[in-house]
N, C-alpha and C positions, 0 to 999 in steps of 0.2 A: 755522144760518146758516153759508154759506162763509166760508173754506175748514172742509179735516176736515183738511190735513195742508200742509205746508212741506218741501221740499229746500232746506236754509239750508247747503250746503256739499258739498266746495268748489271754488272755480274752474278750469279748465282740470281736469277731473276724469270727466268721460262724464255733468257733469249735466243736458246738452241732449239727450243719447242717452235719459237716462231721460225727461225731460220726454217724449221724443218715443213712446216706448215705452207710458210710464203713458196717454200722450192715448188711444191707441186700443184701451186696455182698454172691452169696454162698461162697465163700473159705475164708470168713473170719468173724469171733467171734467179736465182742465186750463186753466186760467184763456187766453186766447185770445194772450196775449204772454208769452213767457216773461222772467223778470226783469223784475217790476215794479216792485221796489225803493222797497216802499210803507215800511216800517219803518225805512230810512235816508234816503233821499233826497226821499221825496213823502209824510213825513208828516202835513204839514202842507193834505194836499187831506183828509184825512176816512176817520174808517173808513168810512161810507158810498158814499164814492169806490171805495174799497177793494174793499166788497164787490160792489160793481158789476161787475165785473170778470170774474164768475163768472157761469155760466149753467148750471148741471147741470139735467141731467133728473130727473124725479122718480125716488129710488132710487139716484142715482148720489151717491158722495165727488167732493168739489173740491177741486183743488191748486196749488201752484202753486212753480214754481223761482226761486230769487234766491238763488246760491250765494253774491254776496257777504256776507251775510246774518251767515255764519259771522263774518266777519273783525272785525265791527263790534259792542264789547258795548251799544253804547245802543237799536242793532235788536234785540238778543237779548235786552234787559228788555221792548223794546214789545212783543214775541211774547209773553213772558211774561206781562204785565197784561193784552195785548187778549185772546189766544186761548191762556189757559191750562190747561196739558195737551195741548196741540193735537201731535200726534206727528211729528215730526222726522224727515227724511232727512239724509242724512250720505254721500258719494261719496270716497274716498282715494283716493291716487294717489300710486305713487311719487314722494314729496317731490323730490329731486332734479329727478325728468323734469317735475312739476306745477311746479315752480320757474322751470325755463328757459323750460316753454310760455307762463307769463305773462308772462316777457321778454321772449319773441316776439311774443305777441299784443300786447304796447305798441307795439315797435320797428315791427312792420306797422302798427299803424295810426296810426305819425310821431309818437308820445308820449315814443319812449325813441331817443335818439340814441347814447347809449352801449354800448361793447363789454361784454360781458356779465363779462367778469372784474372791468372799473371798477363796474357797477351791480350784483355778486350781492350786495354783503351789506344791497343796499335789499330785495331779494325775498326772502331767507331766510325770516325770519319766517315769513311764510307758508305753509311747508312745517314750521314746529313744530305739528304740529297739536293735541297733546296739551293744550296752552297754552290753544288755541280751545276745544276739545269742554269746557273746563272752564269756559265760560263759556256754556255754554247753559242756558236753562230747562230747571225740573223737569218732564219731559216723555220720555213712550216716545220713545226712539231705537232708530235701525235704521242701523248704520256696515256699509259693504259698499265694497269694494275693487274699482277699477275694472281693475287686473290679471285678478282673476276673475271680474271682469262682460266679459272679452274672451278668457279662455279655458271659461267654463262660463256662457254665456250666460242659458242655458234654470233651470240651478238656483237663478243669483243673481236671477232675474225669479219665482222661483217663490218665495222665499223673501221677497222684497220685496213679493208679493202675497199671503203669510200674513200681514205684519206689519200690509198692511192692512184684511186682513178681505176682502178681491176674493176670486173664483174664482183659482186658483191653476192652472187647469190650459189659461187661456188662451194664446197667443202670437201677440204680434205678428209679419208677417209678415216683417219684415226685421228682426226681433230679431240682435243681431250688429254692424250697420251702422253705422260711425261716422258722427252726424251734423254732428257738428262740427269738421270736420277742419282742419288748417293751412292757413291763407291768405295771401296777401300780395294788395296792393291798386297797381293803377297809378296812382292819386292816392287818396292818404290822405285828403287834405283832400276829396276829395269822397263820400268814405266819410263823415268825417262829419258834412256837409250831406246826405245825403241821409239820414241819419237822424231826421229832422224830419219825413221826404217820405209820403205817403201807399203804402201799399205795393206796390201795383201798381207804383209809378216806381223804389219801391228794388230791387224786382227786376230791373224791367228796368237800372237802374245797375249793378247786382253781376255783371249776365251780359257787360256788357263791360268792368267794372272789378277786378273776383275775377281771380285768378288761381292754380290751385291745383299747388301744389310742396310736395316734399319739404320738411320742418324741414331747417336749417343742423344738421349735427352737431354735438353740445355734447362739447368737445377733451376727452380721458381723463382731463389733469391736473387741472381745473377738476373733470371730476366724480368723483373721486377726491375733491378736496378738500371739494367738499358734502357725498357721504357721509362722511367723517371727521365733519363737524359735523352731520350732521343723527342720528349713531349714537344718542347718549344720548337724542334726542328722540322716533327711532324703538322705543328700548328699554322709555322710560318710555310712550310711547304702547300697546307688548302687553302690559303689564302695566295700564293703566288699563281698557284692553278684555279680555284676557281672552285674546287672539286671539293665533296663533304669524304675525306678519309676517316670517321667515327671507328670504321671497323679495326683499323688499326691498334687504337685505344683501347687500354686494360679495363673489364668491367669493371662497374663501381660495387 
């Protein structure tokens, strides 16, 4: 029974890149809305509900992304009791830069009115990631770093498809391609009313309501001061993995 696997983390991280990457592997389904956020939000419609959701073909793994997934331990025990052992995806991102993009991603869609020096220390947290990974079920993970899922594209998608058992030697054709790039919206509020909307109409909303620009620079002092604080957590995090994250670290 679907799924065979989860990306439970985390936000603003390339986990739309991979939802979108994984969908057109042949041997493998993606559930047809990414972030269904059955395990926090809609638990209450039914595993049944849940597994509806899923349409593989015969032979193929089902999946499905809800990076929130990570941030939340009450979704992280229902993964565990409903689908135990069920194997984990896991997306990092330089904390700092994954820090400010959810700032951003509030602030565009009219949720966060504040300048980012008054709201960082509501968003920190969420760049300790070591704190998360330590609250997931017993279950195979696969931690892969979105820095080199944008500089070694091809290795980090071959190694994500040993873990799960696919051919390994397929590639998507726009492998590479950010799919989930920075946005700002000419009315928020209608961003999200039409998220209700059938999809046809929310796209035709987004082609005149999207507008896509560069991220606002996050000022040197500020991020200076996040790396100071996020050091010890990025420390204790290669040491819980195993893994040398150097690049993370502010030159000397």
């Amino acid at each position: 029974m679907p799924p065979d696997f989860l990306i439970v983390g985390a936000p603003r991280s390339g986990t739309s890149s991979l939802n979108h990457y994984l969908r057109q592997h042949p041997e493998i389904h993606m559930a047809r809305g990414k972030e269904l956020h059955f395990f926090d939000k809609r638990w209450d419609r039914g595993i049944e509900w849940y597994r509806g959701q899923f349409h593989p073909d015969p032979g193929q793994l089902s999946g499905e992304a809800t990076p929130w997934y990570m941030y939340d331990p009450q979704a992280l025990a229902r993964i565990g009791r409903t689908l135990p052992g069920i194997p984990l995806i896991v997306a990092l991102r330089n904390p700092i830069d994954q820090t400010y993009s959810r700032y951003l991603m509030r602030r565009a869609g009219g949720r966060e009115r504040r300048k980012f020096a008054e709201a960082m220390a509501d968003y920190e947290p969420g760049g300790r990631y070591v704190e998360h990974l330590r609250h997931l079920p017993s279950s195979p993970l696969h931690v892969l770093v979105t820095e080199e899922l944008a500089a070694e594209p091809e290795k980090v998608y071959s190694d994500l498809c040993r873990f799960l058992g696919v051919d390994d030697g397929f590639r998507p054709p726009d492998l590479g391609r950010v799919v989930n790039p920075y946005l700002e919206f000419r009315s928020p509020a209608l961003r999200r009313r039409a998220r209700r909307w059938p999809m046809p109409l929310r796209r035709a909303v987004a082609l005149v309501n999207n507008v896509h620009r560069r991220p606002p620079p996050l000022p040197a002092q500020l991020r200076g001061d996040l790396g100071t604080r996020f050091a010890p957590h990025n420390a204790a995090l290669s040491e819980y993995l195993g893994r040398d994250l150097g690049y993370w670290w502010p030159p000397e």
